[in-house]
BAVEXFI-988706 format. One record per residue (C-alpha): residue in three letters; x, y, z. Coordinates in steps of 0.2 Angstrom, whole numbers. Each point is the difference from the previous one (the first is absolute). Layout:
+---------+-------+-------+-------+
! residuo !    c1 !    c2 !    c3 !
+---------+-------+-------+-------+
!     ala !     X !     Y !     Z !
...
+---------+-------+-------+-------+
***
This chain:
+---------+-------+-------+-------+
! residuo !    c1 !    c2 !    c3 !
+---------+-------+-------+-------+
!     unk !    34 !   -57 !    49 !
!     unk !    -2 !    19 !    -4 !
!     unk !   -18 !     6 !    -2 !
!     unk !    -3 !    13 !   -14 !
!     unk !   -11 !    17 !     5 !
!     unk !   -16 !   -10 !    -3 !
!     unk !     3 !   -18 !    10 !
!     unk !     5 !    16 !    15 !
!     unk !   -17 !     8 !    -5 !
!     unk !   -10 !   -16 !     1 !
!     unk !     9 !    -6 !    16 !
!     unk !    -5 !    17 !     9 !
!     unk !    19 !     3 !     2 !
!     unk !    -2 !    17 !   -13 !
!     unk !   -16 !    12 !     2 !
!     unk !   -10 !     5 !   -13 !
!     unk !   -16 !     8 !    -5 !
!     unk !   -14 !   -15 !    -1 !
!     unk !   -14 !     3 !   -14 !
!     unk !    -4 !   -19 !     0 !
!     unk !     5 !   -17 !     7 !
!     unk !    -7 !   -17 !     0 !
!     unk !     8 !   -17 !     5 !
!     unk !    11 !     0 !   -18 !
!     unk !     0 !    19 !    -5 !
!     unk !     5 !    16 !     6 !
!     unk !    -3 !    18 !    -7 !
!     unk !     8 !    14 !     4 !
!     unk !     7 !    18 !    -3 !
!     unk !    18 !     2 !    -8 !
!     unk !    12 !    11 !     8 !
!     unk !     2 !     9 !   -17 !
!     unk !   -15 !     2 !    -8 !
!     unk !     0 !     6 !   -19 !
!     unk !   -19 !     2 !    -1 !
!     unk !   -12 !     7 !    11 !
!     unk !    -5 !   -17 !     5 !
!     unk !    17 !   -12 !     0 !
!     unk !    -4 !   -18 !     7 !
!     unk !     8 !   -14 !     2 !
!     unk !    -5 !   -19 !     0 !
!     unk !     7 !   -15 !     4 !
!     unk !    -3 !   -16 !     4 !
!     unk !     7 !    -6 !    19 !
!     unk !     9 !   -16 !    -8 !
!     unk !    17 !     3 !    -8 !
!     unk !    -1 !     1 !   -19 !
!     unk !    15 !     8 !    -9 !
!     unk !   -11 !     7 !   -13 !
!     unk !   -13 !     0 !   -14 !
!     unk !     9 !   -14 !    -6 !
!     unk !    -1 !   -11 !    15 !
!     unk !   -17 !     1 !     3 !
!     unk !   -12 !   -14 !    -3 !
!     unk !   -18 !     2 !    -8 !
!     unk !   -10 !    -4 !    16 !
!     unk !     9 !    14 !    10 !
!     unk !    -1 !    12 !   -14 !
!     unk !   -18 !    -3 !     2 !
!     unk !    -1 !     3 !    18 !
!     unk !     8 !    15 !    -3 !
!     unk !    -9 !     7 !   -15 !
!     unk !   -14 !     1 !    13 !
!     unk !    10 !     9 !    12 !
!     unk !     6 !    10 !   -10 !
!     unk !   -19 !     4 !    -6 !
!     unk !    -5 !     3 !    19 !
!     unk !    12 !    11 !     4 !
!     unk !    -6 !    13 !   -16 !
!     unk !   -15 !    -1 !     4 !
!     unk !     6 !     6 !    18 !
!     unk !    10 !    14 !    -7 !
!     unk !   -15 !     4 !   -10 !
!     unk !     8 !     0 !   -15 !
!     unk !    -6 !   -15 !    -9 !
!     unk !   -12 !    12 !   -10 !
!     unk !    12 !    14 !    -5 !
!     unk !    14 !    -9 !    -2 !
!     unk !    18 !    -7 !     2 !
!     unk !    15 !    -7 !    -6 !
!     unk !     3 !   -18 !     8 !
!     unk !    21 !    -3 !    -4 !
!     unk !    13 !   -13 !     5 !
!     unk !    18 !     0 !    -3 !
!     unk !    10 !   -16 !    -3 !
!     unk !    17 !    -1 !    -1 !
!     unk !    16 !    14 !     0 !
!     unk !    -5 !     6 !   -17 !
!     unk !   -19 !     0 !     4 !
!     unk !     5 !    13 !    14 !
!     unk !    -5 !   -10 !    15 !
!     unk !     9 !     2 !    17 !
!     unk !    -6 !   -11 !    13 !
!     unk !     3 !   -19 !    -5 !
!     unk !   -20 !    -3 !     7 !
!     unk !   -14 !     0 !   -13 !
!     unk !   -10 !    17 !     2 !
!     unk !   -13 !     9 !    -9 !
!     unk !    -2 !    19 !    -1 !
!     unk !   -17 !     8 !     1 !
!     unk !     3 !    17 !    -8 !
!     unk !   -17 !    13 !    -2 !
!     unk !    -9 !    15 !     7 !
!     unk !     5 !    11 !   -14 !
!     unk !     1 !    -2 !   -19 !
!     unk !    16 !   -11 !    -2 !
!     unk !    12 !     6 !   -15 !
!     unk !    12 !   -12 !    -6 !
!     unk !    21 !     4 !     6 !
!     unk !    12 !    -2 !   -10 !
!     unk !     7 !   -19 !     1 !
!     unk !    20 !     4 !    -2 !
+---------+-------+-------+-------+
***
């Protein structure tokens, strides 16, 4: 079975900039950020997507995800927290992932 960027990620097969980890999630910077602070998070299990994902993990992660802004010191100022599901939603990597965009004032892109 091919692994996606993530399952290499996770398995230690890729490198990446760790922010965060625990036994279920991992934190850490995107190659292409579009904010001063660009993170991502995912959980080590393979979920699809925002879809897929089942309330007891979404939990779980909502804490992460709370950790690591506190980490990043921006859970005060500010972010945006933003998944994408599906081709149309704009989402590349069939492995749910959240964004943690801050450290600036954010301005809303156009969407198309």
């Amino acid at each position: 079975m091919v692994k996606n960027v993530f399952e290499k990620i996770v398995a230690g097969e890729i490198p990446c900039q760790k922010v965060l980890e625990n036994e279920a999630f991992l934190a850490f910077e995107d190659i292409n950020p579009k904010a001063p602070v660009h993170v991502l998070v995912i959980p080590k299990v393979g979920v699809k997507d925002f879809n897929a994902i089942t309330p007891e993990l979404m939990a779980n992660m909502s804490a992460f995800i709370l950790e690591v802004v506190a980490k990043l010191g921006i859970k005060e100022s500010g972010y945006r927290l933003i998944t994408n599901v599906g081709a149309d939603g704009g989402q590349e990597v069939p492995h749910l992932h959240f964004h943690i965009l801050g450290g600036a004032k954010l301005t809303w892109p156009k969407l198309f």
